[in-house]
Steps between C-alpha positions, in 0.01 A plus 500: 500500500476269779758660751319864401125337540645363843661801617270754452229291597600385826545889518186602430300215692692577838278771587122369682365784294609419186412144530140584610480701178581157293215298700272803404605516128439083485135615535503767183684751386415831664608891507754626762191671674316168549857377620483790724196421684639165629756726726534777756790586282579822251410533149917585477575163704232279258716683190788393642387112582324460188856639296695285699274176393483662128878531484562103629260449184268353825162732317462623141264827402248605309384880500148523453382848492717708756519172728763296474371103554728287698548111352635193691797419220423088545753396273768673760328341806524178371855525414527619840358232659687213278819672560405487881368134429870425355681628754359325756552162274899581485409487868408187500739375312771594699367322821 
């Protein structure tokens, strides 16, 4: 789990967009359009940053209605960051 959580991740959170989407989702959950507003992107592009983040289990969803409501997955997150806290540990360690 950890190498997978890592990989895809790391993956997912190289891309400025895609990280500004997880500091907007720490506020509340919102729908893709909401997301949408916070760029001079396309509704395609938002799709495809928000499935990128969804498949790296980064956000969970909830349809409600026709929307579909976007979720910061926490749990994953902090996994993230205590894998990220680890590695930098073995760092240590090492020097």
């Amino acid at each position: 789990m950890a190498n997978f959580l890592g990989d895809e991740a790391f993956r997912a959170m190289a891309d400025p967009t895609r990280r500004k989407i997880l500091r907007l989702l720490v506020k509340g959950e919102m729908s893709a359009g909401q997301i949408g507003e916070h760029f001079e992107i396309s509704g395609p592009s938002v799709s495809h940053h928000l499935s990128v983040l969804k498949g790296a289990d980064l956000v969970a969803t909830r349809r409600e209605g026709q929307q579909i409501i976007y979720i910061l997955n926490t749990t994953v997150v902090q996994d993230l960051v205590a894998l990220i806290l680890e590695m930098f540990r073995q760092e240590e360690d090492r020097t």
